[in-house]
N, C-alpha and C positions, 0 to 999 in steps of 0.2 A: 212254736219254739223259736227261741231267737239264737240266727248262724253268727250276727253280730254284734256286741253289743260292747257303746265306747264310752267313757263318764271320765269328763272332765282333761280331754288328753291334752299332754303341753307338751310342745318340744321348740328347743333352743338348736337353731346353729349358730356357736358362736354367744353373740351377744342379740342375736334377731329371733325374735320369737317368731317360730313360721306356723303354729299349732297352738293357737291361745284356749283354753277352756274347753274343748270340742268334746261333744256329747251326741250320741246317735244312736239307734236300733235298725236290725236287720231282719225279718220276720223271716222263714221259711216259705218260700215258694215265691218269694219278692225280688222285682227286681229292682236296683235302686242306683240312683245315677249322683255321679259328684261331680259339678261344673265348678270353672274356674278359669282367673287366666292363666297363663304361664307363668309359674313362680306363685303361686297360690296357695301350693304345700298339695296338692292334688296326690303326687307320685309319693310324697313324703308318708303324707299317711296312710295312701296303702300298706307299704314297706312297714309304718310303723306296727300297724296290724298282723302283718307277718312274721312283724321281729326280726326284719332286715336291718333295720335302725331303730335304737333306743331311743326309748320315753325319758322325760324328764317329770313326766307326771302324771299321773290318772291312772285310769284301767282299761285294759281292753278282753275281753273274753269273746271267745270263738266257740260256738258249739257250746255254751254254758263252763267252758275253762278259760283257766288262764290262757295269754297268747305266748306264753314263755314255756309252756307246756308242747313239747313238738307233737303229743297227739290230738292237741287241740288243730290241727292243722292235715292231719290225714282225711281230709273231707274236701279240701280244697285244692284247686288246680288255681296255675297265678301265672298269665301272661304279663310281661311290664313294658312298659311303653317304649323299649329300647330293646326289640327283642334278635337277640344275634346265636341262632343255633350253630352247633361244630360247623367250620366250613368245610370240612373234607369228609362230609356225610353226603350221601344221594339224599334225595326231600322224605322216599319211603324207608330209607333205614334210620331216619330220624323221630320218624313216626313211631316204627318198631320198636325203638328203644324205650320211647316213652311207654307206650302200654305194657314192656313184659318189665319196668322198674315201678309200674304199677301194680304189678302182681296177676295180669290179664294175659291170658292167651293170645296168640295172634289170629283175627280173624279175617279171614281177606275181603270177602263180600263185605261183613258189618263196616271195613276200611274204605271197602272202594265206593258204599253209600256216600260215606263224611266225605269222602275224595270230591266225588260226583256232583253233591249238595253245594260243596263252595266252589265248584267248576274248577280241580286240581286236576289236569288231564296226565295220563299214562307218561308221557315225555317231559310232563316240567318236574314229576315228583321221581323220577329215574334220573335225572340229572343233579350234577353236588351242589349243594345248599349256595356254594359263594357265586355261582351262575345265577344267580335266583334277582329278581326286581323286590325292591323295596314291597307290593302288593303280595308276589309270591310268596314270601318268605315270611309275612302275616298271615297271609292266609293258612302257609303249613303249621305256624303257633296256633293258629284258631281253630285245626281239626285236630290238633294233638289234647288241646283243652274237651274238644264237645268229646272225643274218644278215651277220655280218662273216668267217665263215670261217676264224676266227682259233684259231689252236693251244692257246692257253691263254688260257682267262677269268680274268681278277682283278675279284672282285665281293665290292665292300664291303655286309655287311651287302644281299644281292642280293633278301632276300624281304620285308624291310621294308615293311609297308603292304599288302601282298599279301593277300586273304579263305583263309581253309581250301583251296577249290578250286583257287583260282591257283595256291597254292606245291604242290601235287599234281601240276596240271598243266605248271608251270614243270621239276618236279624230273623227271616223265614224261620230257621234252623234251631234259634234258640228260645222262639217261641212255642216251635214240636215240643220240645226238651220244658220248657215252661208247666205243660199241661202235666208231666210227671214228676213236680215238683221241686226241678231246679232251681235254685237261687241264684242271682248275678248282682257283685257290686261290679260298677263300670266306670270307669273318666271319659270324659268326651270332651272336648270341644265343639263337635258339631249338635247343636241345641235341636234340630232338628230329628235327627235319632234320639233322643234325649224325650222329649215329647212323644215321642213315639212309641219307645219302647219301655219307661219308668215306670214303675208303681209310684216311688214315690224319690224327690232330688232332694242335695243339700248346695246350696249356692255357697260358695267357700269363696270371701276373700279377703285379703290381708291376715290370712290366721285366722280368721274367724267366721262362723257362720252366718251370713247374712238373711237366711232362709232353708228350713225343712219342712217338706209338707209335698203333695201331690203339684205336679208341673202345671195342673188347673187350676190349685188353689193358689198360684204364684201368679197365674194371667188375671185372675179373678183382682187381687189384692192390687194391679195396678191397672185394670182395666182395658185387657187388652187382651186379640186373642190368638197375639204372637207372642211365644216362649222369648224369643231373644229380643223384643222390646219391655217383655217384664224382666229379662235377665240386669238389661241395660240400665232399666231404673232402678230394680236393688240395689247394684253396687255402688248408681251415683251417690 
């Protein structure tokens, strides 16, 4: 089954085309990475998949519907690269709120695994969100996502801010979750969790796709068996 599936999408800000033609599939149980630089239209197109921001062309379907369709989207949890929960929440009433506007009981062990998994200790997630480091305050979006139960994650830019250990531990966490057939689209800039963790990438630049296929078939095509020296040569 495919969770995503985009034909032909275009989108204009203005008079600048940041979305030319784009075309893509999501498989179920894939996880699939969209590199780029900044300004690339990375964040664009997520949002446009969500129906945060209007198309100016194509289609996009989630779940086999439309994405204008808001149940096409109860399957999905969407952290965005700019992620700012209430400040005057503690980290665990923030937590809370997401699971029971998910319709989820509050469970405190199955909570304090995800806690535990991304190393949220007892005192950083009892204190209010706007105390919080740029790393905490990702990491609390990142277990409020793996705690939502949700089929497919869209995570902008999801390791952002995160130390060497987190994004290990984060990436540990959503390969458990992997084998029960979660799906993740992701943005990265770091190619190296990109390679790591992808089924399969689309190299976005200028609007347009430079490349879709496995992060192997991208080193293969310029001979090499660094992801970011065949990223390098796509886009020259």
């Amino acid at each position: 089954m495919k969770v995503i599936q985009c034909k032909n999408l275009i989108k204009f800000y203005g008079s600048k085309k940041v979305l030319d033609n784009i075309s893509l599939s999501v498989e179920q149980g894939d996880f699939f990475g969209l590199v780029g630089m900044n300004g690339s239209g990375k964040s664009t197109m997520i949002k446009a998949m969500l129906d945060l921001v209007s198309i100016d062309g194509g289609e996009i379907e989630l779940f086999g519907e439309s994405h204008r369709q808001v149940s096409s989207r109860k399957d999905i949890a969407y952290l965005p690269d700019r992620f700012s929960p209430p400040p005057h929440l503690k980290g665990k009433d923030f937590v809370r709120y997401m699971i029971e506007l998910q319709g989820h009981s509050f469970d405190e062990e199955r909570i304090n695994s995800v806690f535990d998994a991304l190393e949220l200790d007892k005192a950083t997630i009892q204190a209010s969100v706007s105390s919080l480091s740029k790393g905490m305050t990702q990491k609390l979006g990142l277990a409020a996502c793996l705690l939502s139960d949700k089929k497919l994650l869209m995570l902008d830019e999801p390791m952002s801010g995160l130390d060497p250990k987190a994004r290990v531990l984060f990436k540990k966490e959503l390969q458990n979750k992997k084998q029960k057939g979660l799906s993740v689209f992701f943005s990265s800039h770091v190619l190296a969790d990109v390679d790591e963790m992808a089924d399969n990438i689309a190299v976005l630049h200028a609007g347009r796709f430079m490349y879709v296929g496995s992060a192997n078939g991208l080193k293969e095509k310029y001979k090499t068996n660094v992801l970011e020296d065949a990223y390098m040569q796509c886009i020259s």
